[in-house]
C-alpha positions as CSV (number, residue, x, y, z in Angstrom):
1,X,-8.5,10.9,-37.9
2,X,-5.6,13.0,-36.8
3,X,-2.9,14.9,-38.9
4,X,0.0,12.2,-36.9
5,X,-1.7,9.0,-39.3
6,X,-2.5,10.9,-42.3
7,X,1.7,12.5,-42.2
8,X,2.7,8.8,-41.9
9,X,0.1,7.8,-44.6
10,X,1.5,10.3,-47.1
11,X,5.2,9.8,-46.0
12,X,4.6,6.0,-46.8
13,X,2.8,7.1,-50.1
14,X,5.4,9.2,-51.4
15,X,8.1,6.6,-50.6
16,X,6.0,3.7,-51.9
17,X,5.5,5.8,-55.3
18,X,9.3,7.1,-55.7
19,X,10.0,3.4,-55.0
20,X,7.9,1.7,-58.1
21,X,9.1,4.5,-60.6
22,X,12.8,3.6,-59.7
23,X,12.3,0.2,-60.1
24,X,10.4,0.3,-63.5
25,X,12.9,2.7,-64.8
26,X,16.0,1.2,-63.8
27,X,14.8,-2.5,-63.1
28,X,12.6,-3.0,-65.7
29,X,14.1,-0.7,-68.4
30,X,10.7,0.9,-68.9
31,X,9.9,3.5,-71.5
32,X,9.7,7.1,-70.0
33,X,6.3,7.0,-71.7
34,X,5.2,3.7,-69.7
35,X,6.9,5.8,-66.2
36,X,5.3,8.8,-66.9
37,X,1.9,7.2,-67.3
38,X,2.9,5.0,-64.1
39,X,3.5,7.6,-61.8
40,X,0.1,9.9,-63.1
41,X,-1.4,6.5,-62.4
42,X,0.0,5.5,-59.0
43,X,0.0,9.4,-57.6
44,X,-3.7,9.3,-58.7
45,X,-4.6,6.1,-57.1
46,X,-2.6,6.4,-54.1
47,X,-3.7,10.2,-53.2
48,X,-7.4,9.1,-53.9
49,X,-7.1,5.9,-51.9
50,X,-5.7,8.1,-48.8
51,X,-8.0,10.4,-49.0
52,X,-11.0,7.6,-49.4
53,X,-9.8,5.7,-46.2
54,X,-9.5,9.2,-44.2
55,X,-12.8,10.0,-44.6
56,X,-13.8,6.4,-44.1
57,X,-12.0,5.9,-41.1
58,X,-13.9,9.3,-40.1
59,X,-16.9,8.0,-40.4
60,X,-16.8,4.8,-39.1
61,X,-15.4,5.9,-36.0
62,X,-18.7,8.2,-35.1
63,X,-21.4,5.4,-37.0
64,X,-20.2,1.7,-36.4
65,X,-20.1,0.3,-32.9
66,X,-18.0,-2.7,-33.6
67,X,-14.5,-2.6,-33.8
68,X,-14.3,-5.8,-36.1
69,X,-16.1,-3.7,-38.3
70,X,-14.0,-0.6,-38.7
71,X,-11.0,-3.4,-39.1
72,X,-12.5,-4.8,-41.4
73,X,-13.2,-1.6,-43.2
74,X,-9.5,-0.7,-43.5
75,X,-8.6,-3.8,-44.7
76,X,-10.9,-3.8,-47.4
77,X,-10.0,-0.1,-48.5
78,X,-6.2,-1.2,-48.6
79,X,-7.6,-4.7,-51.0
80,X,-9.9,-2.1,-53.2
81,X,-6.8,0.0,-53.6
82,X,-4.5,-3.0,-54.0
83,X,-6.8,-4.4,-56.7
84,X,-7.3,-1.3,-58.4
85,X,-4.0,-0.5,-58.9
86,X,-3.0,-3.6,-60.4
87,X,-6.0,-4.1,-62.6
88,X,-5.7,-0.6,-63.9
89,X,-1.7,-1.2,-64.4
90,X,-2.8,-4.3,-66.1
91,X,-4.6,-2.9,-68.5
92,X,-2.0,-0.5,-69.3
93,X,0.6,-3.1,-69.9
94,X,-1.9,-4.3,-72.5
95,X,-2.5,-7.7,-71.0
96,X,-4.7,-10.0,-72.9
97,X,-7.9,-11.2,-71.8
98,X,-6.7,-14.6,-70.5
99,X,-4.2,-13.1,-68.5
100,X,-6.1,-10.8,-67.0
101,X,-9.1,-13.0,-66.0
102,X,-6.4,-15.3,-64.4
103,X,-4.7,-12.1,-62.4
104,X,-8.3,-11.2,-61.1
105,X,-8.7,-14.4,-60.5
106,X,-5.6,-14.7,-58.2
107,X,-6.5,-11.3,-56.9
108,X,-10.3,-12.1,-55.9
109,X,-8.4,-15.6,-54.0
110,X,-6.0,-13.8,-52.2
111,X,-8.6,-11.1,-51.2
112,X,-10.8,-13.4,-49.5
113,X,-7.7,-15.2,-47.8
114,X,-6.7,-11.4,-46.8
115,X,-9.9,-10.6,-45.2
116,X,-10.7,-13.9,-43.6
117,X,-6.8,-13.2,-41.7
118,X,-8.0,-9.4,-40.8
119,X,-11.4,-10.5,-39.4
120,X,-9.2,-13.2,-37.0
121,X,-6.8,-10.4,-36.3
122,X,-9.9,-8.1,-35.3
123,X,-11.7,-10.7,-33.6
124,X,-8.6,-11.2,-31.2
125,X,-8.2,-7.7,-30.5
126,X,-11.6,-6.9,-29.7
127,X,-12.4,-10.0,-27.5
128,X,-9.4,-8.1,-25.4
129,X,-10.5,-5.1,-25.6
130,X,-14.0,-6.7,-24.4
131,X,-12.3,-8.6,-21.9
132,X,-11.0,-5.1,-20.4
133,X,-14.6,-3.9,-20.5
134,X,-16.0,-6.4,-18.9
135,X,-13.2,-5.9,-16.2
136,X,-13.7,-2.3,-15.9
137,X,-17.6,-3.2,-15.3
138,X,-16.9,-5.6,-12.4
139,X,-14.7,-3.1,-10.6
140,X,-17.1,-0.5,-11.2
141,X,-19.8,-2.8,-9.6
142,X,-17.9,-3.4,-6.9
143,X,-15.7,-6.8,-7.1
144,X,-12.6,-5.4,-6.4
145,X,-11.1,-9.3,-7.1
146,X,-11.5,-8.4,-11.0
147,X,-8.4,-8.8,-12.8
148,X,-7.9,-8.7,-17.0
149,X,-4.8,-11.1,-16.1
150,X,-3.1,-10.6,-19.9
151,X,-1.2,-12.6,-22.0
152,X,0.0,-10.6,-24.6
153,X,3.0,-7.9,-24.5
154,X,1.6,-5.5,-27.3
155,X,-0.3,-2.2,-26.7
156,X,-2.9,-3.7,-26.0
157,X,-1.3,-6.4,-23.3
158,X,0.4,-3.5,-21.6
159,X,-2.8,-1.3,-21.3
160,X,-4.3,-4.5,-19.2
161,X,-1.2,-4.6,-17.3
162,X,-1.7,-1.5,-16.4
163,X,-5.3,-1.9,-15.9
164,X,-4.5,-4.9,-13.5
165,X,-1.7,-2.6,-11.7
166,X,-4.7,0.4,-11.2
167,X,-7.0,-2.4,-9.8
168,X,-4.6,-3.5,-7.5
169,X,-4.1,-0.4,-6.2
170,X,-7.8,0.2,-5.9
171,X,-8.3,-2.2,-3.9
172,X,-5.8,-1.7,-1.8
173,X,-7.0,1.8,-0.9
174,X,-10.4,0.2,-0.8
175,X,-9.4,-2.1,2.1
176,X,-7.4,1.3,3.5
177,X,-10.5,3.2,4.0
178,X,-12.6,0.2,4.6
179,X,-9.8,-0.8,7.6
180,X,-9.7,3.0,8.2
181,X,-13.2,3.6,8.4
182,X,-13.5,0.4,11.3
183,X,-11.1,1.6,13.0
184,X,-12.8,4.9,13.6
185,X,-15.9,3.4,14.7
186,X,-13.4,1.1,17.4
187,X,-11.5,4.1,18.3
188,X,-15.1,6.6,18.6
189,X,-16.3,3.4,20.8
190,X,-13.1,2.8,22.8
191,X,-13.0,6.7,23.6
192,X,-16.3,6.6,24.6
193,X,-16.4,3.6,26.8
194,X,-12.5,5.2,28.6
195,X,-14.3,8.7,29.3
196,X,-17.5,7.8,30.4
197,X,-16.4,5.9,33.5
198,X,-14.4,8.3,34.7
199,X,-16.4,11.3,33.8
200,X,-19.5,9.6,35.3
201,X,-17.7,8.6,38.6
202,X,-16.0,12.2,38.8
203,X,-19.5,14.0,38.2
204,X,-21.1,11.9,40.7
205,X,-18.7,12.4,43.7
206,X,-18.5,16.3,42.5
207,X,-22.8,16.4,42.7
208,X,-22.1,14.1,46.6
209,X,-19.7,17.3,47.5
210,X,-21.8,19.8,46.5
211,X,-24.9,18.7,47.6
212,X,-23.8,17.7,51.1
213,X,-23.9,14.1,50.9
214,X,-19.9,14.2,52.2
215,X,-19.3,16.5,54.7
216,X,-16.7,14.4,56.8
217,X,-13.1,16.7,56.2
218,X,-11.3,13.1,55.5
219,X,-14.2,11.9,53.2
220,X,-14.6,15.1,51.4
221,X,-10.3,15.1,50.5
222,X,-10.8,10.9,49.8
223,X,-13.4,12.2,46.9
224,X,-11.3,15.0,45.5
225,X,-8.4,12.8,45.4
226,X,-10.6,10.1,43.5
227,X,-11.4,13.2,41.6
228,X,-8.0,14.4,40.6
229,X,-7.1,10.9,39.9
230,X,-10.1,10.3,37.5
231,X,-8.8,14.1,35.4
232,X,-5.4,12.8,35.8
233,X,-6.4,9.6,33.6
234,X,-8.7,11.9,31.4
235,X,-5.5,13.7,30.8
236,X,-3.7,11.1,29.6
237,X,-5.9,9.1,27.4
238,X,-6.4,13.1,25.6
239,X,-2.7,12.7,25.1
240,X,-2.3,9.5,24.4
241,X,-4.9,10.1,21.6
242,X,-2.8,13.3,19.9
243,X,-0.2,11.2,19.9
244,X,-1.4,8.2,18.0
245,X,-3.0,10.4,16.0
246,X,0.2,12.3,14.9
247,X,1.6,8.8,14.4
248,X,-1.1,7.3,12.3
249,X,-1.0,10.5,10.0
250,X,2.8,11.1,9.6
251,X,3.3,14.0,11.3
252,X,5.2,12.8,13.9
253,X,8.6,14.4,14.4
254,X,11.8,13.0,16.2
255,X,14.4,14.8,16.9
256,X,17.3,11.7,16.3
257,X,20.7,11.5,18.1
258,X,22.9,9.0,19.3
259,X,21.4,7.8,22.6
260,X,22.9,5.4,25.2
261,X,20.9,2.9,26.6
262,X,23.1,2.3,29.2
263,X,21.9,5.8,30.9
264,X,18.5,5.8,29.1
265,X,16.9,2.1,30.9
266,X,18.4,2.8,34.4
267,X,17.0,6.4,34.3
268,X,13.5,5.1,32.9
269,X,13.5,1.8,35.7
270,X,14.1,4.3,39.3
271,X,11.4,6.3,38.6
272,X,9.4,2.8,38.8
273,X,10.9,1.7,42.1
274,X,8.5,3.1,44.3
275,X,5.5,1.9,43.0
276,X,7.5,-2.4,42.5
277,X,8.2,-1.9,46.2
278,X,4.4,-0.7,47.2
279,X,3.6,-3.7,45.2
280,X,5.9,-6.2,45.9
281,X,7.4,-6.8,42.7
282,X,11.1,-7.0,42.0
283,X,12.4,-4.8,39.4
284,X,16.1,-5.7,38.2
285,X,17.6,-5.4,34.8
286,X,20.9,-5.9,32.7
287,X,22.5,-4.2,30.3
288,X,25.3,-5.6,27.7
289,X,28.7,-4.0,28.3
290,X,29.6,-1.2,25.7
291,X,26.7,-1.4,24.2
292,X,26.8,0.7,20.7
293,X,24.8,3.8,20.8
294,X,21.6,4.0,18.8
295,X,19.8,6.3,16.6
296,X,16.1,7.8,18.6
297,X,14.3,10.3,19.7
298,X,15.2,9.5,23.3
299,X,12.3,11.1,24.8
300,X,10.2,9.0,22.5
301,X,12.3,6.0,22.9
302,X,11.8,6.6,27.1
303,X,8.0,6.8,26.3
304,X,8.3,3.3,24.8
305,X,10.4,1.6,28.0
306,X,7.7,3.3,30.1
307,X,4.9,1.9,28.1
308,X,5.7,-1.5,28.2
309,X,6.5,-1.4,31.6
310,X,3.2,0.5,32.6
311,X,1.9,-2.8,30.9
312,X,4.0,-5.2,32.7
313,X,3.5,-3.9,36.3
314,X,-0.4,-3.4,35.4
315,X,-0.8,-7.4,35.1
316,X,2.1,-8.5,37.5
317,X,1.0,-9.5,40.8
318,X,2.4,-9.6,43.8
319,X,6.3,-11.6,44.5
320,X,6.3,-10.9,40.8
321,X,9.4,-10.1,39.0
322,X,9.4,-7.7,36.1
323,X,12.9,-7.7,33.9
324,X,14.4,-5.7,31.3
325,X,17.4,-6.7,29.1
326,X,19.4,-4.6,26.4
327,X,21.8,-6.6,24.0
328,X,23.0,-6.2,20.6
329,X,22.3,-8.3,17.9
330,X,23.5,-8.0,14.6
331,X,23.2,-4.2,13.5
332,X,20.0,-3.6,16.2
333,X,20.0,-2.7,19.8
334,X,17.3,-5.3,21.1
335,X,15.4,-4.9,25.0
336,X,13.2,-6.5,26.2
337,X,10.8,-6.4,29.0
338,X,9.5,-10.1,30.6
339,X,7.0,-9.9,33.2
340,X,5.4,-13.0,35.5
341,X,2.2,-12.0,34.8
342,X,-1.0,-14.5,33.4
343,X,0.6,-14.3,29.8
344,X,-1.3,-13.9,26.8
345,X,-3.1,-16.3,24.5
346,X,-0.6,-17.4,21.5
347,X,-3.7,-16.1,19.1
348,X,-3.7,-12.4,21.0
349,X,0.3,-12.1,21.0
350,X,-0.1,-9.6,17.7
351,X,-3.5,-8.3,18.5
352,X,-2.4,-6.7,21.8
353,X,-0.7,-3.9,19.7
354,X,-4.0,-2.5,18.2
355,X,-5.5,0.0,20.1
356,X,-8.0,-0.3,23.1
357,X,-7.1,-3.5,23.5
358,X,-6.4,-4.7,27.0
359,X,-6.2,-8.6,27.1
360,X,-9.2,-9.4,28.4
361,X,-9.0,-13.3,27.4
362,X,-5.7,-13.6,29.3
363,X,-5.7,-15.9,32.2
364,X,-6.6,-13.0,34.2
365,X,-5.8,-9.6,35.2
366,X,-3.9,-8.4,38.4
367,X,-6.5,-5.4,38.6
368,X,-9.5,-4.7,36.7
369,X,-10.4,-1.5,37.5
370,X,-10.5,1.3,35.1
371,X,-7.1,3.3,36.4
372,X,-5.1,0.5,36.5
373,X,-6.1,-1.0,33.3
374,X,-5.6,2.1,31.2
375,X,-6.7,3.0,28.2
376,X,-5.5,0.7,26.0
377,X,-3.6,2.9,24.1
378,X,0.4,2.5,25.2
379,X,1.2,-0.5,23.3
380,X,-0.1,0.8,20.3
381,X,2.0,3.6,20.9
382,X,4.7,2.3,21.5
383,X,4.4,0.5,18.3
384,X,4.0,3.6,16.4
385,X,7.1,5.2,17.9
386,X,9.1,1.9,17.3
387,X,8.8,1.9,14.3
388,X,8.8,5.4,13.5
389,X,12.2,5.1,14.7
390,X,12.9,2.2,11.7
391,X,12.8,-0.9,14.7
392,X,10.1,-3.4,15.4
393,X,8.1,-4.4,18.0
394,X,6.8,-8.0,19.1
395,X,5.3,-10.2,22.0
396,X,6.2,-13.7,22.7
397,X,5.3,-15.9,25.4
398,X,7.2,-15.9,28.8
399,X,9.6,-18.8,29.9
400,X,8.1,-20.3,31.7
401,X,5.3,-17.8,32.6
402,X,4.2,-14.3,32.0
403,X,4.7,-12.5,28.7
404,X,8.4,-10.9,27.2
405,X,7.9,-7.5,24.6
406,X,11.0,-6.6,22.8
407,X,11.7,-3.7,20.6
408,X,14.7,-3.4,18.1
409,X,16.2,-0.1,16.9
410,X,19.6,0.3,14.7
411,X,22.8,1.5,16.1
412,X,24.0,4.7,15.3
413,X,26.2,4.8,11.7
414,X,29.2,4.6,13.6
415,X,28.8,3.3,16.5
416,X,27.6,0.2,14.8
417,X,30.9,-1.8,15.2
418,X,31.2,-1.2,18.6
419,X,30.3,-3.1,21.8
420,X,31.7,-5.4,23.7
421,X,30.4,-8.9,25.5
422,X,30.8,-8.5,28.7
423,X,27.6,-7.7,31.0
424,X,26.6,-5.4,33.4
425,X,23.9,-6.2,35.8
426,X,21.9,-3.8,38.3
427,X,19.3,-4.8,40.2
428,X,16.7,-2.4,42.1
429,X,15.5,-3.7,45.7
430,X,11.9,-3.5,45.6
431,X,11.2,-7.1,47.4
């Protein structure tokens, strides 16, 4: 036992004891004889019985197993000292022998009442206690579902709260890494399958220079631009990868400032003019009037545009029409890009974010070749960076074809009551 219970035993001792002698001096107008021999009586008895129940406390907390027992152990200390006291006060009052065979009697009655209430007390406490072992030895073994579920609010009821609470949160790490852990296996398989293609067709049109297979001048600079091409696309998917990474593990930094997106979309669109005109696509887009300025990185948020327009234009065939809108709703800046494409199954609208994945099960591709498709990677960036920036990214189906992703960021703090209704529209001639 600690010193903390034996203090509070002896606090409660010496109050108990300075209580009784007050009373039977002033309540019961006792000789100082009868208070004397009281108090020699009660110090004795108490000081004996506190030092009896620390030792067997000691001992049955190193020899019995069973925590009914040890209750029951304290209870019936407290009843031995309960019925010594009175019997020995008894006698000193000079009760008769009819009187005190009746008191023992009522003593003995109550005792057995008194121990048959400890044993349901300890009974109830250490089928919760077993309850919370038994939990503990589920988890342990692996059933994460385990729960104590308590009913009470006492010590013990807030230790299987808390239990419960750790178990939750076990499991939920345990799904982490388990989630984790699959997705390093996808990403080590994605990676694998995204470099070998190119390294295998780069290596074998380096080995067809080299060993004279291609000699022609015009075949020879066809190859080494295949080549440059296939590093170029190497390059990319090694810094698409950093970057994911850096998102996945927090340490992505943006450097945030007010941003127009009046300048930011038109600036992000020319630079895909070329390439809508080689493939016959229109390009157009339209831009609320006074649009409030919004929080980003705007590098990062330029990265995101250009992703989901990479995406649109890879699965847009030609007389296509890719278009981009920027409007305000609420307290958000919301654009969107909607493309004619083959759309996407309903079921793949939230799976196309994860990473390598390229929407095979669509109703077709405009281009299946490897440098077209890409990686799979920029929509799951572009996720990343959404939301590092406090938005949120989605995909819905096109109207009537094709497939719309939108991205919401807040306004800048105060810029956020501004804007206007009026529209802007420019389009870019690429039919």
């Amino acid at each position: 036992m600690t010193a903390r219970p034996l203090v509070i035993m002896a606090a409660v001792l010496a109050i108990a004891l300075a209580g009784a002698l007050l009373f039977a001096q002033s309540g019961m107008q006792a000789p100082s004889s009868d208070v004397q021999a009281l108090a020699v009586l009660l110090s004795v008895s108490g000081i004996g019985s506190l030092l009896l129940g620390a030792a067997a406390v000691g001992w049955a907390r190193g020899n019995l197993a069973s925590l009914r027992l040890r209750l029951l152990l304290g209870y019936g200390l407290g009843l031995v000292v309960v019925l010594t006291v009175v019997v020995l006060t008894s006698m000193l009052m000079f009760l008769n022998t009819h009187d005190l065979l009746l008191l023992l009697l009522l003593l003995t009655f109550s005792s057995a009442i008194s121990l048959a209430f400890g044993y349901s007390v300890a009974s109830s406490l250490a089928d919760e206690i077993q309850t919370l072992t038994g939990t503990a030895r589920k988890l342990a073994a692996g059933d994460w579902s385990a729960r104590v579920q308590p009913s009470g609010k006492d010590e013990v009821g807030q230790l299987a709260a808390t239990f419960d609470q750790m178990a939750n949160q076990l499991q939920r790490t345990f799904e982490r890494e388990r989630e984790l852990e699959a997705s390093r296996r996808d990403l080590i398989a994605g990676v694998s399958h995204d470099l070998r293609t190119p390294l295998a067709t780069t290596q074998a049109m380096v080995e067809s220079i080299i060993d004279d297979v291609v000699t022609e001048p015009t075949e020879v600079r066809r190859f080494l631009r295949l080549v440059r091409s296939d590093v170029l696309l190497l390059s990319r998917l090694i810094d698409d990868l950093f970057e994911l990474s850096q998102i996945e593990v927090g340490a992505l930094r943006l450097d945030m400032a007010p941003v127009a997106l009046q300048d930011l979309i038109p600036e992000t669109l020319e630079a895909y003019r070329v390439q809508a005109q080689e493939n016959g696509v229109s390009l157009d887009f339209t831009i609320e009037n006074a649009l409030p300025l919004v929080t980003a990185d705007a590098p990062r948020l330029q990265r995101v545009l250009r992703n989901l327009l990479d995406n649109a234009q890879r699965y847009t065939r030609a007389s296509g029409a890719i278009r981009v809108d920027a409007q305000s709703i609420g307290a958000e800046a919301r654009v969107s890009v909607a493309d004619t494409g083959p759309g996407l199954d309903p079921s793949d609208l939230e799976r196309v974010f994860d990473r390598f994945y390229r929407g095979e099960s669509s109703a077709g591709a405009a281009r299946s070749d490897v440098r077209s498709r890409g990686a799979g990677l920029g929509l799951a960036i572009a996720r990343g960076l959404v939301e590092a920036h406090g938005g949120r990214i989605w995909a819905e189906p096109g109207d009537p074809v094709g497939t719309i992703f939108a991205f919401a960021i807040p306004f800048a703090p105060r810029e956020a009551t501004a804007g206007g209704s009026r529209e802007r529209r420019a389009e870019l001639s690429t039919g």
